[in-house]
C-alpha positions in Angstrom: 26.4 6.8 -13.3 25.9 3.3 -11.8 21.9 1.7 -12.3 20.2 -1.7 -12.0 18.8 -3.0 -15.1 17.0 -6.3 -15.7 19.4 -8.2 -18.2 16.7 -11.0 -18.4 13.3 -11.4 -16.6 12.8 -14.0 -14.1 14.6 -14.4 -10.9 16.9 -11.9 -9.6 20.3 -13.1 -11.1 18.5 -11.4 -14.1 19.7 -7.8 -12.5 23.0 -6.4 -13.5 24.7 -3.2 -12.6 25.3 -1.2 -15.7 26.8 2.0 -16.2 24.8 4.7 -18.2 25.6 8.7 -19.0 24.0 10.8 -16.7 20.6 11.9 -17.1 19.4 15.5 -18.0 16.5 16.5 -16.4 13.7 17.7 -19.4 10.5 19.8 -19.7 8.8 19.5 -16.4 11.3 17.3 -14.4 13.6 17.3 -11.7 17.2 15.4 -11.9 17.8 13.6 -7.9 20.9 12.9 -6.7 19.9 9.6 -4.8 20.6 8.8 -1.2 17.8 6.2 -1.1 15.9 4.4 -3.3 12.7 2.0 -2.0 12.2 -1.7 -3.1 8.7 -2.7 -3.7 7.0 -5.6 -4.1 5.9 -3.7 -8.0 10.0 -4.5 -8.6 9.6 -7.8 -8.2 6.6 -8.3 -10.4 8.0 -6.4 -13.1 11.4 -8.2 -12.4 9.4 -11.7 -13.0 8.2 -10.3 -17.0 4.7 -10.4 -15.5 4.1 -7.0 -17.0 5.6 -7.3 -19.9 2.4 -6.9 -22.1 2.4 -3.5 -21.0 5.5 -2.2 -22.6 8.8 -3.5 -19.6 11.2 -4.5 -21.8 14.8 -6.0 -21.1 17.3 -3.3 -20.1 14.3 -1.4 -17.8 15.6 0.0 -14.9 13.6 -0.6 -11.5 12.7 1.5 -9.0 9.7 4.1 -8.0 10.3 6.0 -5.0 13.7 7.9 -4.1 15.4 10.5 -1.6 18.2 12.9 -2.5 19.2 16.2 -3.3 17.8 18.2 -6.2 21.0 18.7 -8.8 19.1 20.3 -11.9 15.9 21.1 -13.2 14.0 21.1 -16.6 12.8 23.9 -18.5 9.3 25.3 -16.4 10.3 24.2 -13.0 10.7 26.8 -10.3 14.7 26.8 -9.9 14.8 27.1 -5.7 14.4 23.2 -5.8 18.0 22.5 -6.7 19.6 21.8 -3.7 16.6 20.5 -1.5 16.5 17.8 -0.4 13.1 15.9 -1.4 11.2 12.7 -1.9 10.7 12.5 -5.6 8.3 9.6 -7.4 9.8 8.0 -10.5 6.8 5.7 -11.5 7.3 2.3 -12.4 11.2 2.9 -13.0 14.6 4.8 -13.0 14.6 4.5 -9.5 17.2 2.3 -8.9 20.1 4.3 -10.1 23.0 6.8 -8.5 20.6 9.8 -10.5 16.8 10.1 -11.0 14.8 11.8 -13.0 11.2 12.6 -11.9 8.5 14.6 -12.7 9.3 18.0 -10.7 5.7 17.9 -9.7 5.8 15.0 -7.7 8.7 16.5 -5.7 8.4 16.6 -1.9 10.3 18.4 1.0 11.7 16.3 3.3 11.3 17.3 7.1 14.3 18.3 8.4 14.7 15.3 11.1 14.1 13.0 8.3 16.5 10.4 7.0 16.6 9.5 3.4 15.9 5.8 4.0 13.0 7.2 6.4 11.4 8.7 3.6 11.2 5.8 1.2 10.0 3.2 3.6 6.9 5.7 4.2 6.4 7.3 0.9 4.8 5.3 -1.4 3.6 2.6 0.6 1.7 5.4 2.8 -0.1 6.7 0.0 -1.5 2.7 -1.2 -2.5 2.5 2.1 -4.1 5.5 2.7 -6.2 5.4 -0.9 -6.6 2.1 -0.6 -8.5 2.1 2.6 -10.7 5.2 0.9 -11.6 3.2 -1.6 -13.0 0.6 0.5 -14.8 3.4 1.9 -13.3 2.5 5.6 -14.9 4.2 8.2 -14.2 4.3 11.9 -15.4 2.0 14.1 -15.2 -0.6 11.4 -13.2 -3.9 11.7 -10.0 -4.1 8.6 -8.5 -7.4 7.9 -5.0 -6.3 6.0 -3.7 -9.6 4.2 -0.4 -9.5 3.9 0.7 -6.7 6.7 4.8 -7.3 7.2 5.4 -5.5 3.8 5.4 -1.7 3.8 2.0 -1.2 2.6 0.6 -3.8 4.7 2.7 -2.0 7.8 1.1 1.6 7.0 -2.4 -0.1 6.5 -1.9 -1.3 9.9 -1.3 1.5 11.3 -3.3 3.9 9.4 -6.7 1.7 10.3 -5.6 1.8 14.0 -5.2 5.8 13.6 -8.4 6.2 11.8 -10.7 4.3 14.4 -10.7 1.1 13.4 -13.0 -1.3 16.0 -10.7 -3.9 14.9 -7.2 -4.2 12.9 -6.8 -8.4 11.8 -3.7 -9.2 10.2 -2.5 -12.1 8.4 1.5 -12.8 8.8 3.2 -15.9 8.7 5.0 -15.9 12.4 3.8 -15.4 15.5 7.6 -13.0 15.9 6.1 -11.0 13.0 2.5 -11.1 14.9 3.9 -9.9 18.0 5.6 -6.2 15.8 2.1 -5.9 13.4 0.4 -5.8 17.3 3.2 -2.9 18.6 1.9 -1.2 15.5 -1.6 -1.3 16.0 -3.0 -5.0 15.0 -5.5 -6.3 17.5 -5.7 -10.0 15.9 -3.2 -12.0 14.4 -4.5 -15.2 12.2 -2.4 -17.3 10.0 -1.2 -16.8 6.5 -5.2 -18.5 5.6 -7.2 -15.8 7.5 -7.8 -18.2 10.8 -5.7 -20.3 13.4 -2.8 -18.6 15.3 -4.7 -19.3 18.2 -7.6 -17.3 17.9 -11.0 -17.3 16.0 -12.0 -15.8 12.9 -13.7 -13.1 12.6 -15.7 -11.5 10.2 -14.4 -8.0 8.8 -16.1 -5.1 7.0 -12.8 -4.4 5.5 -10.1 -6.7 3.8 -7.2 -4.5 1.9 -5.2 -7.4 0.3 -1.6 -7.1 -0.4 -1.1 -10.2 -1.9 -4.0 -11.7 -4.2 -2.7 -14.7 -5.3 -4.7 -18.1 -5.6 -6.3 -18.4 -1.8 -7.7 -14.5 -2.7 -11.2 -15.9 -3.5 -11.4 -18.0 0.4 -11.6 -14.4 1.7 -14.3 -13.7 0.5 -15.9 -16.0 3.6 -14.1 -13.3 6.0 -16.4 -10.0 4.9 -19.7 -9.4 6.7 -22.5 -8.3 5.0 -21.8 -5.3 2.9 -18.4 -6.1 3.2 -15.7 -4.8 0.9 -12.3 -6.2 0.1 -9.7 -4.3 -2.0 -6.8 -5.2 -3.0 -3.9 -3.1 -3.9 -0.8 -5.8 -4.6 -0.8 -9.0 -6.4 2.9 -10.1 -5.1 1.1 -13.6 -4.7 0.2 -13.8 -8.4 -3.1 -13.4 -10.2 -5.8 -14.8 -8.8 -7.7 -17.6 -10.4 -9.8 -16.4 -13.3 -13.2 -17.8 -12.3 -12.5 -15.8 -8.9 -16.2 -14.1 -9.3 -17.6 -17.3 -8.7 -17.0 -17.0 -4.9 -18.7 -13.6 -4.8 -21.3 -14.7 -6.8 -22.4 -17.7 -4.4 -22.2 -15.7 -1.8 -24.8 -13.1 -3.7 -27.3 -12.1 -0.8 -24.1 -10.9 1.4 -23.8 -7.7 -0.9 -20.1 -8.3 -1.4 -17.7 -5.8 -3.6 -14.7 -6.2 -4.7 -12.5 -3.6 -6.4 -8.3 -2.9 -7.5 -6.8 0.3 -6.3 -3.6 1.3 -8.0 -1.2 4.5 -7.2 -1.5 5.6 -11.1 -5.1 6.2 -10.5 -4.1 9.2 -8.0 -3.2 12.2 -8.9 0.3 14.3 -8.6 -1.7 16.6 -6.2 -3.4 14.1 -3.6 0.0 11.9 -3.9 2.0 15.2 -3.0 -0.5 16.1 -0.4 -0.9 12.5 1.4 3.0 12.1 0.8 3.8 15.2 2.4 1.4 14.3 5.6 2.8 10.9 6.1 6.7 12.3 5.9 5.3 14.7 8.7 3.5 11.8 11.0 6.5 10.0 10.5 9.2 12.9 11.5 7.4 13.2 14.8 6.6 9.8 15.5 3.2 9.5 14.9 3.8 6.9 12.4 6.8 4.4 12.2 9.4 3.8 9.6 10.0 0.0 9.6 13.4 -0.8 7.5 14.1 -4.4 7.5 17.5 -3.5 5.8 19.6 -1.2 3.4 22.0 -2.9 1.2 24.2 -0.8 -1.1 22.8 -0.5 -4.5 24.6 -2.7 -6.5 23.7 -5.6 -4.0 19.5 -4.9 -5.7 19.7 -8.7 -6.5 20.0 -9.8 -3.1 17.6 -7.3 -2.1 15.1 -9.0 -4.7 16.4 -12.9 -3.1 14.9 -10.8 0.2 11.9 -10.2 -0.7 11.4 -13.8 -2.9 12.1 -15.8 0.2 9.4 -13.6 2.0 12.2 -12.7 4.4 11.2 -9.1 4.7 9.3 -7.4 7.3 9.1 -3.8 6.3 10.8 -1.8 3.8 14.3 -3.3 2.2 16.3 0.1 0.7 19.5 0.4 -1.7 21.6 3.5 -0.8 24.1 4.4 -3.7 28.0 4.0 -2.7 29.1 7.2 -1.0 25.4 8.8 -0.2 24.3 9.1 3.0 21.5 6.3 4.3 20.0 6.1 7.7 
């Protein structure tokens, strides 16, 4: 079969497609034949060597959400899966391949109306967004900031804040074009790329979920209320600067917190069970797919040159040559 494998870290001409045997599917797993595979900002980082202190070595293969059709399963894995077609979660690789193997348990129906390419823009990013705003203990009526919206988790924060209530939905995009689709999806404010201008004052917000982190993360700390909590749940801007604390800290009689959420913290059940809602919203339009693009799977590189150049608005997918996409 035909994958993506980083040659080299560092930009995206580090990406080559390589040919590798087909996979078996082991103990506990399920063997995809993939008609979509999701590109996430987690690709890039790892693409970069950021994470290579925690075991991504040369020759790693991207990719942590795909759609297909169930070929084979592993030993202990109820056989009526083969020939399904599902949404299957690969981790923090194998994803971008013509074959995936995933952990049978993470293995969800797709609706019948859905597309392949439909279920990897909502997937994963719905269930960061979903957990993430639980763990800044959202609640309705309260006003969300989401930094970083015109990515897909930003996108289903957006819209999962509107669903749930929110008094206000802020957003903080870099166009007002990109402004103008974050307000069709449920943003009440748009402010620039710094949390403000764009026309319209700042306000305060009881909720920031932060996509990006990055060196400007600590300056939102000025945008919570009292009590106010920010979360963030992406660092595609970078770490932010080690003495970030210091911000809270000045700011000590505002009761500030500030927490990471990650996806590996959930477990297979709740990501099944919030996977399988969101796929359902989505099928009857109660939540929207935004694909900026597919691009054929050996074309990941350019995908990545997308995403780098902060191009994308949405979810960028690779579709394997011959499988069906949108």
């Amino acid at each position: 079969m035909q994958a993506v494998a980083i040659r080299t870290f560092g930009d995206p001409t580090g990406l080559e497609v390589v040919d590798l045997p087909d996979p078996n599917p082991e103990r506990g797993q399920a063997l995809i034949v993939t008609e979509a595979i999701g590109v996430g900002g987690v690709d890039s980082v790892i693409r970069r060597g950021t994470l290579a202190e925690y075991g991504f070595r040369e020759g790693h293969i991207l990719g942590g959400e795909v759609a297909g059709t169930v070929a084979a399963v592993g030993a202990e894995v109820d056989t009526s899966w083969v020939g399904r077609r599902v949404w299957g979660f690969a981790g923090l690789g194998g994803g971008y391949a013509e074959q995936a193997v995933v952990p049978a348990e993470s293995l969800v129906p797709l609706p019948a109306n859905m597309s392949a390419v439909d279920a990897v823009t909502v997937g994963s990013s719905s269930v960061v967004a979903h957990f993430g705003l639980r763990h800044a203990r959202f609640a309705p009526g309260e006003s969300v900031l989401v930094r970083g919206a015109a990515g897909g988790i930003g996108i289903m924060a957006v819209q999962l804040a509107a669903r749930g209530g929110a008094g206000a939905v802020a957003v903080t995009t870099s166009s007002t074009e990109r402004g103008s689709r974050l307000r069709a999806l449920g943003a009440t404010r748009v402010l620039d790329r710094s949390g403000g201008g764009a026309g319209e004052a700042s306000d305060d917000y009881d909720v920031i979920i932060d996509v990006v982190s990055g060196v400007d993360l600590p300056s939102f700390f000025d945008r919570l209320r009292p009590n106010g909590r920010m979360v963030a749940v992406g660092v595609v801007g970078g770490n932010p600067p080690a003495d970030f604390g210091t911000r809270m800290f000045a700011a000590f009689q505002r009761s500030l917190s500030f927490a990471t959420f990650s996806a590996n913290t959930v477990t297979d059940s709740d990501r099944r069970a919030v996977t399988a809602e969101s796929l359902a919203a989505a099928s009857r339009g109660a939540l929207e797919s935004v694909v900026h693009e597919v691009l054929p799977l050996e074309q990941a590189a350019l995908a990545h040159r997308k995403m780098d150049a902060g191009e994308v608005f949405g979810r960028l997918v690779l579709t394997p040559s011959g499988q069906a996409s949108k």
